[in-house]
C-alpha positions as CSV (number, residue, x, y, z in Angstrom):
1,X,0.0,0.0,0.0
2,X,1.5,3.5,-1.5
3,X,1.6,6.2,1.6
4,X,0.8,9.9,0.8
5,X,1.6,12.6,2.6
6,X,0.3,16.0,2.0
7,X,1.5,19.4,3.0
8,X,1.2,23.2,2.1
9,X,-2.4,24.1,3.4
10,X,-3.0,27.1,6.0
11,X,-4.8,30.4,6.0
12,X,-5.1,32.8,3.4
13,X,-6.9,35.8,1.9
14,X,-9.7,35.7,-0.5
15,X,-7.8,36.3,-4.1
16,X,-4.5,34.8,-2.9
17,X,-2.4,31.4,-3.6
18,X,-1.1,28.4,-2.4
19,X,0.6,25.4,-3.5
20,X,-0.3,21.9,-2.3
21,X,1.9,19.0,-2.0
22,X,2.0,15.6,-2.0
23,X,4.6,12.8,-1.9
24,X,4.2,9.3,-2.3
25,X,6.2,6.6,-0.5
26,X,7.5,4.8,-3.7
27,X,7.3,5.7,-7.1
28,X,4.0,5.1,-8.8
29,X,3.8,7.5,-11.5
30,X,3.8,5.2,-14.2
31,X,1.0,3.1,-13.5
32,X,-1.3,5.5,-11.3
33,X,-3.5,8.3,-11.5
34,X,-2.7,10.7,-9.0
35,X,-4.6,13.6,-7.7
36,X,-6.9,15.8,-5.0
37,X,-10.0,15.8,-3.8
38,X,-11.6,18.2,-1.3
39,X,-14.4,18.5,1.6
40,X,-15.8,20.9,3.3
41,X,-17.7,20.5,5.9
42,X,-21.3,19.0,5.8
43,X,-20.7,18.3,2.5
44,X,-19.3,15.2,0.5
45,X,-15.9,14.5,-1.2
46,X,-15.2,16.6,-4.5
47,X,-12.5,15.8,-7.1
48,X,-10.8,18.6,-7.6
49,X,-8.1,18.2,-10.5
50,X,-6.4,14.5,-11.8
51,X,-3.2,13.8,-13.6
52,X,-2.9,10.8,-15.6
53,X,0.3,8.6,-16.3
54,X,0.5,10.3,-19.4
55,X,0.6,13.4,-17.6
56,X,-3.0,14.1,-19.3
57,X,-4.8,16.7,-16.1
58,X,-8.3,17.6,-16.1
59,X,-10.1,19.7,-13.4
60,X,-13.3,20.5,-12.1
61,X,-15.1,23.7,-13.6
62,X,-15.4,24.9,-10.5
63,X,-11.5,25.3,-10.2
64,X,-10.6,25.5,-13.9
65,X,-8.6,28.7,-14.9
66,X,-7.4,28.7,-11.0
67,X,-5.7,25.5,-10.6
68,X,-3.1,23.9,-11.9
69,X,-2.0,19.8,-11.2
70,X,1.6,18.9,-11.8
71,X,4.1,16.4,-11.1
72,X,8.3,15.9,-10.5
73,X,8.4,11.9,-10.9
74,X,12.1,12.4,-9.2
75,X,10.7,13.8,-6.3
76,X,7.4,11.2,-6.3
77,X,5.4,14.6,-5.7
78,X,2.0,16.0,-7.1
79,X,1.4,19.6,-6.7
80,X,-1.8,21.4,-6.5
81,X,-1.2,24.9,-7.1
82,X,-4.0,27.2,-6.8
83,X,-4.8,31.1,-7.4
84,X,-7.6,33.5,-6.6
85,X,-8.6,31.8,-3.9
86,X,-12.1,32.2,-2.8
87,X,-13.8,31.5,0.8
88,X,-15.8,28.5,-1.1
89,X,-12.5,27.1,-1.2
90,X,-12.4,26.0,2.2
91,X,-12.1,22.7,2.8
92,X,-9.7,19.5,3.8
93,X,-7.8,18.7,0.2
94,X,-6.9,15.0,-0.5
95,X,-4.0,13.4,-2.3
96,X,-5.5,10.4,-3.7
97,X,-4.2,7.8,-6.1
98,X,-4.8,4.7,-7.4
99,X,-3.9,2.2,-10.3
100,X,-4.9,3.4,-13.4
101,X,-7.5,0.4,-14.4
102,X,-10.8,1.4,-13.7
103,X,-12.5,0.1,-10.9
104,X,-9.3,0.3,-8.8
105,X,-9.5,1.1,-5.3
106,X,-7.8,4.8,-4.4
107,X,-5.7,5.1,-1.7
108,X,-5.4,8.4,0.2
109,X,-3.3,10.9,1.7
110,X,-4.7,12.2,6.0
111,X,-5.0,15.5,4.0
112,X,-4.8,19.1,4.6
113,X,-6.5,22.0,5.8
114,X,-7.2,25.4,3.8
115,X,-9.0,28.0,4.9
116,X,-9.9,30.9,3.0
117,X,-10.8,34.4,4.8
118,X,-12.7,36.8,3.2
């Protein structure tokens, strides 16, 4: 079982950024899909943005043009980078991943805490 471990959440302003981060404990880049979900609370889990093993990404509308999902394979890290943040923003965010035949399970990161002021 692949451990992830996220970092890089914490407070900010309404309109600022932060970049998420999440490394895996062995290198499974080229046979999973890696990515984030998010929760706020009383509400469920939301996918948030994907990248593929072909490094293929797609994203959620509701953070498309804010968000970008990327990779360093070297490092075994996803990043989550994400600008003009807004106050609906706030939630837990998730590393997931999981094995990129469908129907695989997804294993996931304890995940961390952002919180948007307005």
């Amino acid at each position: 079982q692949v451990q992830l471990v996220e970092s890089g959440g914490g407070l900010v302003q309404a309109g600022g950024s932060l970049r998420l981060s999440c490394t895996a404990s062995r290198n499974i880049f080229s046979f999973n899909i890696m990515g984030w979900y998010r929760q706020a609370p009383g509400k469920e889990r939301e996918l948030v943005a994907r990248i593929f093993t072909n490094a293929t990404t797609n994203y959620a509308d509701f953070v498309k043009d804010r968000a970008t999902i990327s990779r360093d394979i070297a490092k075994m890290t996803v990043y989550l980078q994400m600008n003009s943040l807004k106050p609906e923003d706030t939630a837990v965010y998730y590393c997931f991943t999981r094995f990129q035949m469908p129907g695989s399970p997804p294993s996931w990161g304890r995940g961390t805490q952002v919180t948007v002021s307005s």
